[in-house]
N, C-alpha and C positions, 0 to 999 in steps of 0.2 A: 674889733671894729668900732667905728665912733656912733655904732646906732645901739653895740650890746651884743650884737650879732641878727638882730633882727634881719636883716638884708639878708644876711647867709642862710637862715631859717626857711626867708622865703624861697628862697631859689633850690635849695635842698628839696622842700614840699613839692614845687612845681615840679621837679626830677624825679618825683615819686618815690624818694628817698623821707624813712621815717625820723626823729627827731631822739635823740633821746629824752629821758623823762629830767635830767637836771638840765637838757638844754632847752626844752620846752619851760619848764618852772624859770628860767633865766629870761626869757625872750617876755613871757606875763608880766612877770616886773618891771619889765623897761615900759611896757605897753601901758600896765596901771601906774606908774612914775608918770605918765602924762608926758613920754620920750619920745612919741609914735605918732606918726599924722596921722587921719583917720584914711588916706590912701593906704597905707601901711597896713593897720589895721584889716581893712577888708581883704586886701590882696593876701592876707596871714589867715583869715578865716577862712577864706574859700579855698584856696589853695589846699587847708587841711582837712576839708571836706573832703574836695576833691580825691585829693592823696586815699583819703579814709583816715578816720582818729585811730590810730591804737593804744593800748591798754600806758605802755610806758607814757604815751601824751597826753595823756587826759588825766591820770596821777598825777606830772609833772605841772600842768596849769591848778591842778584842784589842790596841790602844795602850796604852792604861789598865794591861790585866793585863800587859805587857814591862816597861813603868815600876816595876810595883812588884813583878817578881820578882826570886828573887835567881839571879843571875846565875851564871853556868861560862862562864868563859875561857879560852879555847882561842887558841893563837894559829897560828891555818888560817881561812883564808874559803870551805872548800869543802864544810864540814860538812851533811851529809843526816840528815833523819828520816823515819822512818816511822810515819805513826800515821792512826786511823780516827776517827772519829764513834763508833762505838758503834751500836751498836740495826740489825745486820744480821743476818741467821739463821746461825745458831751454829755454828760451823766451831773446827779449834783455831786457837792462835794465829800465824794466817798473817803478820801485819806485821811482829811478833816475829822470829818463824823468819825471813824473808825480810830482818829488817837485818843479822842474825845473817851472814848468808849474804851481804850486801855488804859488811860490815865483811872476811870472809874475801876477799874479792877485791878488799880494797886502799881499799876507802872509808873515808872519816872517820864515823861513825855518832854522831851526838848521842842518843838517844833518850829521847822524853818518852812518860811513861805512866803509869798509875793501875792501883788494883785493876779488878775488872771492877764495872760498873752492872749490865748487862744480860746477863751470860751466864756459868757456870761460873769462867771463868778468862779475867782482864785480863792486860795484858803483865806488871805487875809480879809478880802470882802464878804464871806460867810462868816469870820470871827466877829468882824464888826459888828454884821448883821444881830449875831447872836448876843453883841453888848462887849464885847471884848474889847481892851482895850490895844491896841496895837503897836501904840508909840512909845510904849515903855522903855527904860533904858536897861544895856546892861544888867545893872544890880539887880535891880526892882525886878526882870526876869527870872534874873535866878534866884532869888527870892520866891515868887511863884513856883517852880519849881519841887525847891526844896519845903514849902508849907503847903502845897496843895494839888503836886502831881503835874503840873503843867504850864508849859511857861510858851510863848509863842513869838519867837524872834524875827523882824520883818526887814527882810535880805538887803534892802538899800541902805535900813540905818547901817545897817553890819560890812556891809562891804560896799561903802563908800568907792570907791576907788575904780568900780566897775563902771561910775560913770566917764571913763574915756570909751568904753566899749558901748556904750545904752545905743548912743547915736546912729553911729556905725551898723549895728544891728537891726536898727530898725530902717533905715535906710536900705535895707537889703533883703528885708523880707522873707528870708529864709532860713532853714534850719542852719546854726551851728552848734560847734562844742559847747558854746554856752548853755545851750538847750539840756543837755548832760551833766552839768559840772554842778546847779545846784545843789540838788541831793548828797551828792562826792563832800562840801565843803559845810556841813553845820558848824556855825557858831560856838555853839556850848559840846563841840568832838562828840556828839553819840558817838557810840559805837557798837550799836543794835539800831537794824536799819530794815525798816520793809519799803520797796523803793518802786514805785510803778513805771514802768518802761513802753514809752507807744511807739519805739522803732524795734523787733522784736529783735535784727540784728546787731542790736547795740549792745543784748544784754551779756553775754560774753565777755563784749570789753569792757562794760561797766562794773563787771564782777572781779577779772581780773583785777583792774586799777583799785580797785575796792581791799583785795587782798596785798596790796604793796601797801598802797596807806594803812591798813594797821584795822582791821574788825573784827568785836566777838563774833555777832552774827549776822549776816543783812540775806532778807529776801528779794532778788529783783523778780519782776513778773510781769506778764506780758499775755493777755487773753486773745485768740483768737476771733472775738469778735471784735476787735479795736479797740479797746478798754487798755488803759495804763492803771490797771488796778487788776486784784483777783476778780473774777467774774461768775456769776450765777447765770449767765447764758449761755454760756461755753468755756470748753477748756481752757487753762490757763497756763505756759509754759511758766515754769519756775527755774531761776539760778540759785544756788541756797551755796553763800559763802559761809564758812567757821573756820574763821583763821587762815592758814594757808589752804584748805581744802575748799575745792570747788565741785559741784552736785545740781546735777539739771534732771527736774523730771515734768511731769505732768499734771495737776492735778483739775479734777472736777466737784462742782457744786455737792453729788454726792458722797463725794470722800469725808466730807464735813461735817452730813448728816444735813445736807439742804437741798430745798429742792429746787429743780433749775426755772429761771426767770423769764418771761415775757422784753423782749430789750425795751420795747417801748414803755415799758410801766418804772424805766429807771431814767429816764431822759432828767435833763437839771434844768434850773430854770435863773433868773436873777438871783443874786445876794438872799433876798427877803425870801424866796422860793426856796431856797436850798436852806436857808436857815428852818423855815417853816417842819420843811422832812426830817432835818435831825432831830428839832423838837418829840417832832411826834416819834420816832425811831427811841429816843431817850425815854418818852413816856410807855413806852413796850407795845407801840401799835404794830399787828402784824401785817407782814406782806410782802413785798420783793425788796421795797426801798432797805426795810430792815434786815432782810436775810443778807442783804449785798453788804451791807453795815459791817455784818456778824461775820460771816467770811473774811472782809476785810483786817477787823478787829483780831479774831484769832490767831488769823497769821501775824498779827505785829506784837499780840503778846507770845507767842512760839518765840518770834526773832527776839524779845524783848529776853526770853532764858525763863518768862514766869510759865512754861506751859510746856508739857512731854512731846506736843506734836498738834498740828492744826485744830484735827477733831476737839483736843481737850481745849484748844485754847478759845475754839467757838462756843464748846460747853459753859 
């Protein structure tokens, strides 16, 4: 058809009929080719909400957006990130602080991140905060990487092309795929991934899609108290991908050897605020800010392959 097949996509989704994953990744590129009115656009969003994402569709657009980012090359295959979903209740910035804190224990740290959508302060407005620099390009990032454990790639330079959809989205106010597909598309391909998830029935299809693109290991996780991070308040459901094998279990504060948190004493606060508590987490103050840290932390060097299993990686 002369749209790409977008038209057929939609009316498919409306039918509650699923998409495949090369016809999903086809219909993204018409959309990021700037081929798609932004009527189009939302009536493709919603409709796949509606529908519900599955694992084949959210692979097939998180295809689409690696194709056309632009890339950081690192030459290491062992490269970890950390990053969430967004739209969890407002903590500071725990993924952040917690790559921060693997990079210091020897890990390759990729990290992709944005302002914040949904709360005071996103990672890249803590990186700031903390003196980072964030508009680096390309090279210069992976250059950091490769001399110093850490490099932090900020999603609009990198995928440009998502601004046919910025608009659209925000116009709408509500959750889509986009909200998901972050994490799915780094930059510089990690492929050691601890991933916080604040819709816990996402995490399934986020795992699966995870195991078609291609992972050593990714954790997604999902706390019962609303937390798109691992949690020191309450249990936290885990998906633990390795490769084609998928594994959901449970874990608690004390599996780690921590003890469980107050939720008020984790709340976040502005940039400057959330900066503030890393600081102090990094200078080994103790308390809830930093056990949540450390839980964090462990689990990303586990997924990172530098750790036998949480406990040791908190250790």
């Amino acid at each position: 058809m002369a749209d790409g097949g977008l038209t057929a996509a939609i009316e498919a989704l409306a039918c509650g009929r699923d998409l495949a994953q090369e016809q999903a990744a086809a219909v993204l590129a018409k959309i990021m080719a700037g081929e798609a009115s932004e009527t189009q656009i939302a009536a493709f969003l919603i409709a796949l909400r509606t529908k519900g994402e599955t694992a084949e569709e959210l692979a097939g657009l998180a295809e689409t957006m690696r194709a056309l980012a632009v890339r950081v090359t690192v030459a290491r295959d062992d490269l970890l990130d950390t990053a969430g979903t967004g739209g969890g209740r407002p903590t500071f910035n725990v993924s952040t602080t917690a790559a921060l804190i693997a990079a210091g224990a020897g890990c390759a740290v990729a990290k992709h991140g944005n302002r914040s959508a949904t709360s005071p302060s996103g990672s890249a407005d803590v990186l700031e905060a903390l003196g980072v620099r964030i508009d680096l390009d390309a090279a210069a990032v992976g250059r950091c990487i490769e001399e110093v454990g850490f490099g932090f790639m900020f999603a609009p330079a990198h995928h440009a092309a998502t601004r046919f959809v910025a608009p659209v989205r925000k116009a709408l106010g509500v959750r889509t795929i986009f909200n998901f597909l972050g994490p799915l598309t780094n930059p510089a391909g990690a492929r050691r991934q601890l991933i916080g998830v604040s819709d816990p029935a996402m995490l399934e299809t986020m795992a699966r899609a995870l195991a078609r693109l291609g992972v050593d290991r990714a954790l997604l996780v999902s706390s019962e108290d609303g937390l798109d991070e691992m949690s020191t308040v309450a249990p936290t459901r885990v998906v633990e991908v390795a490769g084609d094998d998928i594994s959901s279990y449970t874990v608690d504060p004390e599996d780690a050897g921590l003890e469980r948190s107050p939720a008020q004493a984790l709340r976040g606060g502005s940039p400057q605020d959330n900066a503030a508590t890393a600081r102090a987490i990094f200078a080994g103050e103790p308390g809830p800010a930093r056990d949540l840290a450390l839980l964090n932390a462990g689990a990303a060097i586990y997924a990172a392959g530098a750790a036998d299993g949480l406990r040791d990686g908190v250790e």
